[in-house]
Structure formats: structure tokens, C-alpha cells
C-alpha positions in Angstrom: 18.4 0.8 -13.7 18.2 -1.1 -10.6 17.8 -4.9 -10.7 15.9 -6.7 -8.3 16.2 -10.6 -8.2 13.4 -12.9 -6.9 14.1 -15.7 -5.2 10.3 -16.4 -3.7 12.0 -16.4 -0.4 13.3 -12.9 0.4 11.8 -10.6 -2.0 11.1 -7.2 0.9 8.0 -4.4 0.6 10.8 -2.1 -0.8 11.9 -4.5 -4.1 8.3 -4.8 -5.1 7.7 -0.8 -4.5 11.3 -0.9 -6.7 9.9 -3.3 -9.3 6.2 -1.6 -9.5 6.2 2.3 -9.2 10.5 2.7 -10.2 10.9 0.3 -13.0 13.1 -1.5 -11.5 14.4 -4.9 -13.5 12.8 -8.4 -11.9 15.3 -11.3 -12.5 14.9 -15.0 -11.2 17.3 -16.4 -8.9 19.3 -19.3 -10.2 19.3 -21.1 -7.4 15.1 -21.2 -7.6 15.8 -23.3 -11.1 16.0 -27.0 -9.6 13.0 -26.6 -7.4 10.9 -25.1 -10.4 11.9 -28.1 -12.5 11.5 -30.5 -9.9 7.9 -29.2 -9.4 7.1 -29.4 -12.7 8.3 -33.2 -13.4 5.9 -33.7 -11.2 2.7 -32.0 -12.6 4.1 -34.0 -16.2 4.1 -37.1 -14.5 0.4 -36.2 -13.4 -0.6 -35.8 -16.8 1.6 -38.8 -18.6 0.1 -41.3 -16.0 -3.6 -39.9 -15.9 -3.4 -39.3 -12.2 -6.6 -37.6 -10.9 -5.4 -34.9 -9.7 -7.2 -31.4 -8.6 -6.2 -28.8 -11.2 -3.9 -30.6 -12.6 -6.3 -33.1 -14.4 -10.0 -32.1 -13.9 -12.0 -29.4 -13.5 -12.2 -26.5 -11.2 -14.3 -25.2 -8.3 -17.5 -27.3 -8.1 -15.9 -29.2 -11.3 -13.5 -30.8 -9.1 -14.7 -34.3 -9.5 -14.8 -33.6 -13.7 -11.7 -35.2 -15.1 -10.0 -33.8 -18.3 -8.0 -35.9 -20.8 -4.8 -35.4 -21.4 -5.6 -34.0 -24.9 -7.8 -31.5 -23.8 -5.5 -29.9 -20.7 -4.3 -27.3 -23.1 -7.7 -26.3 -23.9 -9.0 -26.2 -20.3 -6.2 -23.8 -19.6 -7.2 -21.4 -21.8 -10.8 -21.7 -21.2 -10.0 -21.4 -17.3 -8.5 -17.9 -18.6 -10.8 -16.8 -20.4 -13.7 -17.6 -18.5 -12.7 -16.1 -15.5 -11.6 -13.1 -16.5 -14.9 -11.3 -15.8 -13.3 -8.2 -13.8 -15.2 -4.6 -14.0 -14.6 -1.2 -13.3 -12.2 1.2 -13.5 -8.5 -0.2 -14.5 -6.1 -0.4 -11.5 -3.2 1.5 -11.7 -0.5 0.5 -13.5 1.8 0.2 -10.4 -0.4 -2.3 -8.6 -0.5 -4.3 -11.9 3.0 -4.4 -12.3 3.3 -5.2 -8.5 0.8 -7.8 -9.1 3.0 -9.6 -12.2 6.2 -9.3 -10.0 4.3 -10.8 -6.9 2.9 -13.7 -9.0 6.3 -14.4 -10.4 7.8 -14.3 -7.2 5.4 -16.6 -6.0 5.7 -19.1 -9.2 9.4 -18.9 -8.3 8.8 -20.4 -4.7 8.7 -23.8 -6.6 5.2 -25.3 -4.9 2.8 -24.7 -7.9 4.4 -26.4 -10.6 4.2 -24.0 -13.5 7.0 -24.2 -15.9 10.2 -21.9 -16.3 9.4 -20.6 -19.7 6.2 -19.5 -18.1 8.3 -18.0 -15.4 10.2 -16.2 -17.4 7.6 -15.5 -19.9 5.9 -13.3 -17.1 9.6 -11.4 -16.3 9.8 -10.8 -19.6 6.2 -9.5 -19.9 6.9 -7.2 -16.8 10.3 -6.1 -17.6 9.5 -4.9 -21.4 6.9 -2.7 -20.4 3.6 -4.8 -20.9 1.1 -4.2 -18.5 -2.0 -5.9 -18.5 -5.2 -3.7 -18.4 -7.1 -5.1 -15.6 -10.6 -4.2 -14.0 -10.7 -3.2 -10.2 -14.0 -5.3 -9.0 -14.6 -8.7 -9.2 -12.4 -10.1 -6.6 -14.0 -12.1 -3.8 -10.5 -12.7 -2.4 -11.2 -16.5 -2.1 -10.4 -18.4 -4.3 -7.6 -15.8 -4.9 -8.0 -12.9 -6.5 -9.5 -14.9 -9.7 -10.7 -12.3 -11.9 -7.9 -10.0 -11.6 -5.4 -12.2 -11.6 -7.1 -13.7 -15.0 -7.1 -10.6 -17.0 -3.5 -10.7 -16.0 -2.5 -13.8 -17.5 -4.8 -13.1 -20.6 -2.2 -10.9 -21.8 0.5 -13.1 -21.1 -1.2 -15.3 -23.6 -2.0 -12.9 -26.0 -5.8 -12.1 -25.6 -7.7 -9.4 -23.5 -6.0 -5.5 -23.3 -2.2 -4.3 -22.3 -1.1 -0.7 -22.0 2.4 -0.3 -23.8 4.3 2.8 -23.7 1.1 5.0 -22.6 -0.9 3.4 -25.3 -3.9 0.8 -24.6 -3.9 -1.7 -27.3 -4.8 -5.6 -28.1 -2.0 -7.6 -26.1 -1.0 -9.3 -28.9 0.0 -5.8 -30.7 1.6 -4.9 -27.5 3.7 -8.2 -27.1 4.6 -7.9 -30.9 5.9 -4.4 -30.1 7.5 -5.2 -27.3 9.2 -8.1 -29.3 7.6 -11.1 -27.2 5.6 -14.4 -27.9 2.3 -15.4 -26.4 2.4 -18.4 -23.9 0.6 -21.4 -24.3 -0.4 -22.4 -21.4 0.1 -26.1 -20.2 -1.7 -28.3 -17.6 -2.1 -26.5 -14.3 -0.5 -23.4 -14.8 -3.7 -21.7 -15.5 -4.6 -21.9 -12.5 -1.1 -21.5 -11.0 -1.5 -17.8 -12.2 -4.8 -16.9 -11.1 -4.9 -18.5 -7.8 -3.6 -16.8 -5.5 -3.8 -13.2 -3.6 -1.4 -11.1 -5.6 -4.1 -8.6 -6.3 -5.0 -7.5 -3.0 -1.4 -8.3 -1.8 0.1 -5.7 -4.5 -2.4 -3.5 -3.5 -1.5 -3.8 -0.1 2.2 -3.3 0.1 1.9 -0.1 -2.2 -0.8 0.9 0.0 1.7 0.1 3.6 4.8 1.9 2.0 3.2 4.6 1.8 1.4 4.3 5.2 4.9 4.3 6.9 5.9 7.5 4.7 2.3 9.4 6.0 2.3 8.3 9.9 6.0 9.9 10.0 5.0 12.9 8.0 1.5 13.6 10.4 4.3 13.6 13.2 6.0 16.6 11.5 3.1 18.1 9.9 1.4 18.2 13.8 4.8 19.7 14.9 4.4 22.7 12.8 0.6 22.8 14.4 1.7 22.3 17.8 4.3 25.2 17.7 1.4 27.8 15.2 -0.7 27.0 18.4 1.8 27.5 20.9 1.1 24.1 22.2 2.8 22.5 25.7 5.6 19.9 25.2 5.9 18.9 28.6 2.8 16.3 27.4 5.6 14.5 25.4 8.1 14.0 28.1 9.6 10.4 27.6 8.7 9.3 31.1 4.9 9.9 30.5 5.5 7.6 27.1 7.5 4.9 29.4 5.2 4.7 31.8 2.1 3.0 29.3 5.2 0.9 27.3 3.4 1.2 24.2 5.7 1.0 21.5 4.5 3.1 18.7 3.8 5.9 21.3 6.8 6.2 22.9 8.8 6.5 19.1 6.3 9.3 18.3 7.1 11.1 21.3 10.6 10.6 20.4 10.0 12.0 17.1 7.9 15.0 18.4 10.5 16.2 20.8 13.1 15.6 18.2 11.1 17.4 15.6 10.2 20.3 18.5 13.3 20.4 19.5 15.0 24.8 19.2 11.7 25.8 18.8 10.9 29.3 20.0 7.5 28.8 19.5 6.4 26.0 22.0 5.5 26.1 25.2 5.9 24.9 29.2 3.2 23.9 31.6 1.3 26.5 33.2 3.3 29.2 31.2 0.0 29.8 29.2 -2.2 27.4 30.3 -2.0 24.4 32.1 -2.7 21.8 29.1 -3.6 20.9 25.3 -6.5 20.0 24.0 -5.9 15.9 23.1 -5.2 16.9 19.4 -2.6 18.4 20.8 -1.6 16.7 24.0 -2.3 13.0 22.5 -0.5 13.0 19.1 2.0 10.3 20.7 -0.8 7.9 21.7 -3.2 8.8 18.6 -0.3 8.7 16.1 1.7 5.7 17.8 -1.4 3.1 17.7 -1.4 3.9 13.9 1.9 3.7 14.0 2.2 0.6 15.7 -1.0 -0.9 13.1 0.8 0.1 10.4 3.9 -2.4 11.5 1.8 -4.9 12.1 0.6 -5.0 8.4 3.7 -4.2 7.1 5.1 -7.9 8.2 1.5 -9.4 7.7 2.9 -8.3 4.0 5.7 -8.8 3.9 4.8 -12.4 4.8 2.3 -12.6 2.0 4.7 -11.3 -0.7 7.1 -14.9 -0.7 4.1 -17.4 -0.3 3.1 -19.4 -2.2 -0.9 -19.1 -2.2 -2.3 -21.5 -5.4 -4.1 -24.9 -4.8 -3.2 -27.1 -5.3 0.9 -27.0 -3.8 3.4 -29.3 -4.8 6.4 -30.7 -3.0 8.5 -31.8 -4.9 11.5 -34.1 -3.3 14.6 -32.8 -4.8 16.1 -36.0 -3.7 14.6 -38.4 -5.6 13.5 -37.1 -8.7 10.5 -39.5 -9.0 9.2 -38.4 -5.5 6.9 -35.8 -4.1 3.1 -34.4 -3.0 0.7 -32.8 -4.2 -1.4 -30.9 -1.7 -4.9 -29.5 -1.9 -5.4 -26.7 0.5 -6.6 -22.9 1.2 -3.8 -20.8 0.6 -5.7 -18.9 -1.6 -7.5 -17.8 1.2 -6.8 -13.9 2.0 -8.3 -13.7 5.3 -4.5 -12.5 6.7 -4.4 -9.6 3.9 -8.3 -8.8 4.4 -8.1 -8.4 7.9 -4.7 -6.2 7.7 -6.1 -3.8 5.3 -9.5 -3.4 7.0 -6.8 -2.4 10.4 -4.7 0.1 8.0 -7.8 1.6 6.6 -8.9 2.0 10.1 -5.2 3.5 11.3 -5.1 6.0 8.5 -9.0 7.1 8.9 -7.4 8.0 12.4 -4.5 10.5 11.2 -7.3 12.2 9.2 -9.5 12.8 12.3 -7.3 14.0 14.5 -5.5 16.6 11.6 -9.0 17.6 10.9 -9.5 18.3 14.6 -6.1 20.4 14.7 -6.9 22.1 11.3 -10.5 23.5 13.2 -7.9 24.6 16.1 -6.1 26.7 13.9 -9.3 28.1 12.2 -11.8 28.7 15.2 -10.8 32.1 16.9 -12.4 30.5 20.1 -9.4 27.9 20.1 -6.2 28.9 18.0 -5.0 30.7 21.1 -5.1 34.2 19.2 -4.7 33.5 16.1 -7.3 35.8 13.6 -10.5 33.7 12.2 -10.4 31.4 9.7 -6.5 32.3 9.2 -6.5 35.3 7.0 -6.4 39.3 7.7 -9.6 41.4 6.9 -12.1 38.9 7.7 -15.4 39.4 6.4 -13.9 40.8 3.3 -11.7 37.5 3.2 -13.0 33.9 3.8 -9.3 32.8 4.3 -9.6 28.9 5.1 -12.7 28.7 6.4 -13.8 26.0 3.7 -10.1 24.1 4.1 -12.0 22.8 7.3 -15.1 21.9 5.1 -13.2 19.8 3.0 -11.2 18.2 5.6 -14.7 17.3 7.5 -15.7 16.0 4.0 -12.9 13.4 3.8 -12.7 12.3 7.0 -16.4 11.5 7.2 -15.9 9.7 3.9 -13.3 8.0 5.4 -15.5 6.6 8.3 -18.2 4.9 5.8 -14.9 3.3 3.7 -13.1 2.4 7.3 -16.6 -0.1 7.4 -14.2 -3.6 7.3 -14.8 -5.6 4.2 -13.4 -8.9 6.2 -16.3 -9.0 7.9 -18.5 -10.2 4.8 -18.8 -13.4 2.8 -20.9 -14.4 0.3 -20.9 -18.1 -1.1 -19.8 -18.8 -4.6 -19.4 -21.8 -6.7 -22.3 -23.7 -5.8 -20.9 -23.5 -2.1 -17.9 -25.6 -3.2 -16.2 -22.2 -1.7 -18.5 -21.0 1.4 -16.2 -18.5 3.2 -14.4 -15.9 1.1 -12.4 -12.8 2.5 -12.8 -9.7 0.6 -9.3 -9.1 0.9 -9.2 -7.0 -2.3 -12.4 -4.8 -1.4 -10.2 -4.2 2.1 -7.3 -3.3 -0.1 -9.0 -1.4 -2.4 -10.7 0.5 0.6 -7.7 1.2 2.5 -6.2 2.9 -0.3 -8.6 5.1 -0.9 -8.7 5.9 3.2 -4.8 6.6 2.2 -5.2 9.2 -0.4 -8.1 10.8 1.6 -5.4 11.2 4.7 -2.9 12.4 2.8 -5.4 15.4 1.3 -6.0 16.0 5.0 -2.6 16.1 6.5 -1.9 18.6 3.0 -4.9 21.0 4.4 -3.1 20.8 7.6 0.5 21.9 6.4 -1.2 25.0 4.5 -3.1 26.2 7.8 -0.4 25.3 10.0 2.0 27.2 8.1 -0.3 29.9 7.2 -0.7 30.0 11.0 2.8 30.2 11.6 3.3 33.2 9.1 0.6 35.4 10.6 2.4 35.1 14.0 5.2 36.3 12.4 6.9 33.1 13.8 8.5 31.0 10.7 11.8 32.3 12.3 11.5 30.6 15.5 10.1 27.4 14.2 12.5 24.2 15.3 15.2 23.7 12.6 13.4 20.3 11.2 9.9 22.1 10.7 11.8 25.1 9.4 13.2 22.8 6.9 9.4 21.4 6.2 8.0 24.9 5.9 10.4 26.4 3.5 9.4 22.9 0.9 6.0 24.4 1.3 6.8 28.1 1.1 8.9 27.5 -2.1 5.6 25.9 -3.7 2.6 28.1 -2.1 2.9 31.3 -0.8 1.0 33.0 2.6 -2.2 33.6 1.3 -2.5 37.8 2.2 -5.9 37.6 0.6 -8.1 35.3 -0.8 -7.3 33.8 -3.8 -7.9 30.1 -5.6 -6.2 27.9 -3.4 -6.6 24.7 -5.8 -2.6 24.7 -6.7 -1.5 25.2 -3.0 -3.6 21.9 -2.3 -1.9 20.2 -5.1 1.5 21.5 -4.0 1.3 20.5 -0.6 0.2 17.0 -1.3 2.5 17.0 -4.6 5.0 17.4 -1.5 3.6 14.9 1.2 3.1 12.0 -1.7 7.1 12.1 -2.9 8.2 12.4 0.9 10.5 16.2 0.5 8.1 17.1 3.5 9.2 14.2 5.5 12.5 13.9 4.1 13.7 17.4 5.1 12.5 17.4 8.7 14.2 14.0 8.9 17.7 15.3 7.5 17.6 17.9 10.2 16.1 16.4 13.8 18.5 15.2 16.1 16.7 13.1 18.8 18.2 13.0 22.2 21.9 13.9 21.0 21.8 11.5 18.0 20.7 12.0 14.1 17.2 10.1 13.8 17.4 6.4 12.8 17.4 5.5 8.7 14.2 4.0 8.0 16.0 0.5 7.4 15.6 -0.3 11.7 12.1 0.6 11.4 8.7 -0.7 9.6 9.5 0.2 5.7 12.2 1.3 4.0 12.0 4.1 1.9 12.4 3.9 -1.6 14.6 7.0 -3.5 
């Protein structure tokens, strides 16, 4: 099993996706240890010495000026738990939990909030055993954190609240005992060191952008496959036309689309049948790019957020002088960066939806698909063929326009106004995901027309090598549809297909782009993960 270490400095998209959906091992850098310990001396030193301090020694929120004796700081960590650990609704998925226990470790790990290295460790352990906290979806304002997820997370770290372990949902204490682990006590300030901060809507978010790089690549060769069932024009994607506007994202998916088009016998020239394409067609570099080109943007808005340190209060410890360094009260817990990056994703993917709608009613309008028969299927009338693929792509992608509403555009006061502004960085998170499987459904209603398109032109033999490579995955899991039949298991297939990337994978083995093999994903946005 692969090992990741965490230094809350380096830690990439691809070791959380590693850590969170692979199983990956999380391990704490030595070289983190002083800085920990120095950060904690000071948080003691706090406490010995009755220093008002925020969180550290008094209340929280509007409780701020309520100071807490040193014998009751246990206590007040607990209760801080347990009383904000109000969460609702459905359960995230047990990837974005575990994403969420490696971010908030990695974070811890930074050194700034003063928790101690048994806790640290505590939480590794937790994570690396199999312990996943059972956590609610809703209740995140995304200012001061994500304090109600993040709570139910560290409820099972001490023992209370739900854990699933080993497919089972249980009291966290069995599921500890099983897993052969101790509850934490908590001590001052590291309550809140665990629950304040943006880990929720952050682990959301990077799951949420890795796969976003996978789908924007994969629309590129799914709309390849259209292009060439519709005998589409490539001249539209000639490089100087891309050049000439400089925008970055465009002119790589023109790139990829005349690497991806490139043997075809199926494509063809200005004028030869008509002079151009319709912009579903014609545009996929400028429509496709700016997503692409979004989804970079949030990928290092992310990849910031994933070593920062994001709790309130921070301490700065000076490793110098062991009796030296600050404490800090600030907004870090503030996810207006994340909020405003996942309302933009949510907005880049609704886009690869409408336009693969828009190509999936090419192939099934007889008035547009450039001779292809209606609704893609022989004996009409008799056959509906895939007339109501189109229905259900219109369905999604109209969903997809009331979730695409940005969430970072609200605020609601809480705590008595103490905190005025909040984000709704989780409710952007939790949005754009949803946008993300929607798009991906879309793109899979795409592949089966396209290549159902293909097949009644008796063309599959003069697709371009890379979409040949594409269409045989699908072929081997869904067959032409010669009459109508229940096409529920050829949806799953092709998005079984698009989710673990063989659709992308295989057109990328095989597309050479002007003389050279395509780039590894390593120069680019996001890694893949095996």
C-alpha cells in the first residue's frame, strides 16, 4: 500500500485523492515534530500562567470575553464537541470524510494551532485503521469553518457520536475498540483546533477538481467521436485560429481535438460539405477551454487550501527561544477562497453538460445530424431509439442551471453577529459536486449516441485511432442498440467507464499531437491517480 507523508507544507490534490478514495497510508513528517511541540509549549504556558487567551482560555464565538479556569479546560473541550456537532442530512461519503481527517491532520501538522502530537497522531491512527467518522452533510456555514462537520469528526476521535468500520455503522467507541485504538481526551484548545477550519468544503473540493480535470479531458474525446458521427469540419480547430485569441485553455483543447481527430476518415474540410459547424461543433475549443482553464484556477485555489493552516486562533511559536512566540486571532477560518472556486467549477462543469446536450440533440434531430436516421435507431416509429436520451440530458442540465445558482453570494449572521459574514463554502462544494455527477451522466448519454451514430454510418472503421480506442471500451460494455431495448445498463456502463477514466485513458495512450505522444498529466492541472 502506498504511503503518503504529511508534512502541512507539500501535501498535492493527488496525495489526498491517494489518502481518501485509494487507502493510501498518511504518516507525519519528522521534521514537522519540533514546530508541533514548540506550538504546544506555548498553548501550556497559556494555561499554567492564566493568560486570557481566545480559545485557549475562554469561551467561544460571542463567549469570547468568558474566561475558563484552568480546571475546567478539559471540560469546555468536550462540551465545545459536543455542542457543535449539530450536522443533518444525509452522511457524506466516506471518501470526503477520510479526505477531511487527512486534510485536518495535515493542517494540525503545519504547527500554527497548537494541538498536541498524541492528538496528531491520534487522528492518523484514526484514519489509517479504517475509522471513519459518520458525519451529516448540512450544517456548514463555512465561517467559522466548517464547525459542524468538522465536530462530528472529532466526536469520534474522542469516542462519542457514530463511525463506519469495515462497512458496518456502529458507536465510535465499539469501532475504535475494534480497530484496537483509545479515545482522546481532548486538552485546552485543541477542540477547537479540530473544528475550525475548512477541511470539509476543502475535501469536498479537491475530490470534486480531480475529477473535473479527468471529465473536461474526457468531453474533449467524447465530442471527437460526435464531431467525426456528424461529419463535422476541422479546419475550425486549426492552431492559428486558437493563437490568434491567446487563451490558454482554448488553444490546448484545440491541441487535443486535432490530436484526438487526427487519421480520421470520418471528418471533414471547409466547403467539402458545407461551409461550417454549428458552435457545438465549431466552438468546442473555446467552450471546453474556459472550463478548462476554470478548472486550473481552482485546482491551485486547492491546492493552496489543502497546506493552510485555517483555525483561530494561530500560534507562532519561535523555535529559537523556547519561551517565545504569538498568538494570533484572525479569519482563517474564513472560506470565501474555496466558496468562490466551487461556485466557478460548478459553473465550468454545468457548461460541458450544455453544450454535450446540444451535440447529443445534433445527433438525434434528422433536421441536423447531417443524414443520420431520427432519433438514432432503424425502423422508426416502431422504435423510439434515443429519443428520451435527449430528455434526460435536457433534465440534467436544467438541474444543473438552478444548482450553478452561487452559494458565495449569501450570508446569513450567526453567533449573535459576533460572526456577520460567512461563505457558504460547503453549500458551493456540496453543489458543485453534484453539477459533477450530473455532467458526467451527460457526457455518458453523449458516448452512447455518438457511438451509436458512428455504427449506423457504418463508420467505427474510419474513426481516428484514439476514438477508436474510446469506442471499442464502450462497445465491449454496450452494444449498438438494433432495436429498442432497456438501455439502463448501457447508461451505467458508459459512466461506469467515464468515472474510472478507461474512456480517457485509452484515447490518451493513442493521440499523438503534432508528431509527439500527448503530455502525462503531471505538466498539466491534476495528476491522475492509478
Amino acid at each position: 500500500m502506498e504511503t503518503v507523508v504529511l508534512d502541512g507544507r507539500e501535501a498535492s490534490v493527488k496525495d489526498v485523492v491517494l489518502i481518501a478514495r485509494f487507502g493510501a497510508t498518511a504518516e507525519l513528517a519528522e521534521e514537522a515534530v519540533p514546530r508541533i511541540e514548540a506550538s504546544r509549549r506555548i498553548v501550556e504556558r497559556c494555561v499554567d500562567e492564566s493568560l486570557v487567551r481566545y480559545g485557549i482560555t475562554t469561551g467561544f464565538g460571542k463567549f469570547c470575553d468568558v474566561v475558563i479556569s484552568k480546571e475546567s479546560n478539559e471540560t469546555l473541550q468536550r462540551n465545545l464537541i459536543m455542542s457543535h456537532a449539530v450536522a443533518v442530512g444525509t452522511p457524506l461519503p466516506e471518501e470526503v470524510v477520510r479526505a477531511m481527517m487527512a486534510l485536518r491532520a495535515n493542517a494540525l501538522i503545519v504547527g500554527d494551532s497548537g494541538a498536541r502530537l498524541s492528538t496528531i497522531l491520534a487522528l492518523l491512527d484514526m484514519l489509517n485503521a479504517g475509522v471513519v467518522p459518520v458525519v451529516p452533510e448540512k450544517g456548514s456555514l463555512g465561517a467559522s469553518g466548517d464547525l459542524a462537520p468538522l465536530a462530528h469528526m472529532a466526536l469520534s476521535l474522542c469516542g462519542m457520536g457514530e463511525s463506519m468500520y469495515r462497512g458496518q455503522r456502529m458507536p465510535s467507541a465499539d469501532a475504535l475498540a475494534a480497530a484496537g485504538l483509545e479515545p482522546v481526551v481532548l486538552g485546552a484548545k485543541e477542540g477547537l483546533a479540530l473544528i475550525n477550519g475548512t477541511q470539509c468544503m476543502t475535501a469536498i473540493a479537491t475530490l470534486a477538481v480531480y475529477d473535473a480535470w479527468k471529465l473536461v479531458r474526457t468531453a474533449d474525446v467524447v465530442s471527437a467521436i460526435t464531431m467525426q458521427a456528424l461529419h463535422g469540419i476541422t479546419d475550425a480547430y486549426d492552431a492559428r485560429v486558437h493563437d490568434a485569441r491567446g487563451q490558454f485553455g482554448q488553444i490546448e483543447c484545440a491541441d487535443t481535438m486535432r490530436g484526438l481527430l487526427a487519421g480520421s476518415g470520418l471528418t471533414t474540410r471547409q466547403g467539402q460539405e458545407r461551409v461550417q459547424d454549428a458552435y457545438a461543433l465549431r466552438c468546442i475549443p473555446q467552450i471546453h477551454g474556459a472550463s478548462r482553464d476554470a478548472i486550473g484556477y481552482v485546482f491551485d485555489v486547492v491546492s493552496r487550501e489543502i497546506n493552510a493552516a485555517t483555525d483561530n486562533p494561530l500560534i507562532f511559536p519561535n523555535l529559537a527561544d523556547p519561551s517565545g512566540g504569538d498568538i494570533i486571532s484572525g479569519g482563517n477560518f474564513h472560506g470565501q477562497p474555496v466558496a468562490l472556486a466551487m461556485d466557478f467549477l460548478g459553473i465550468a462543469l454545468a457548461e460541458l453538460a450544455n453544450v454535450s446536450e446540444r451535440r447529443i440533440e445534433r445527433l438525434v434531430n434528422p433536421a441536423l445530424s447531417n443524414g443520420l436516421p431520427a432519433f438514432l435507431v432503424k425502423d422508426g416509429g416502431l422504435n423510439s431509439g434515443f429519443m428520451l436520451v435527449q430528455y434526460t440530458a435536457a433534465s440534467l442540465v436544467s438541474e444543473n442551471k438552478v444548482l450553478a445558482h452561487p452559494a458565495s453570494v449569501d450570508s446569513i449572521p450567526s453567533s449573535a453577529n459576533q460572526e456577520d459574514h460567512v461563505s457558504m463554502g460547503t453549500t458551493a462544494a456540496r453543489k458543485a459536486r453534484e453539477i459533477l455527477g450530473n455532467a458526467r451522466t451527460v457526457l455518458a448519454l453523449e458516448l452512447l449516441a455518438a457511438c451509436q451514430a458512428v455504427d449506423l454510418r457504418e463508420g467505427s472503421d474510419n474513426l481516428s485511432p484514439p476514438t477508436l480506442a474510446s469506442y471499442r471500451a464502450l462497445r465491449s460494455a454496450a452494444p449498438m442498440v438494433e432495436k429498442d431495448r432497456i438501455m439502463q445498463n448501457d447508461i451505467a456502463a458508459a459512466m461506469a467507464l467515464i468515472a474510472d477514466g478507461t474512456i480517457l485513458r485509452v484515447a490518451e495512450d493513442a493521440m499523438i499531437v503534432e508528431g509527439d505522444v500527448l503530455p502525462d498529466d503531471s505538466s498539466d492541472a491534476g495528476p491522475d491517480v492509478p
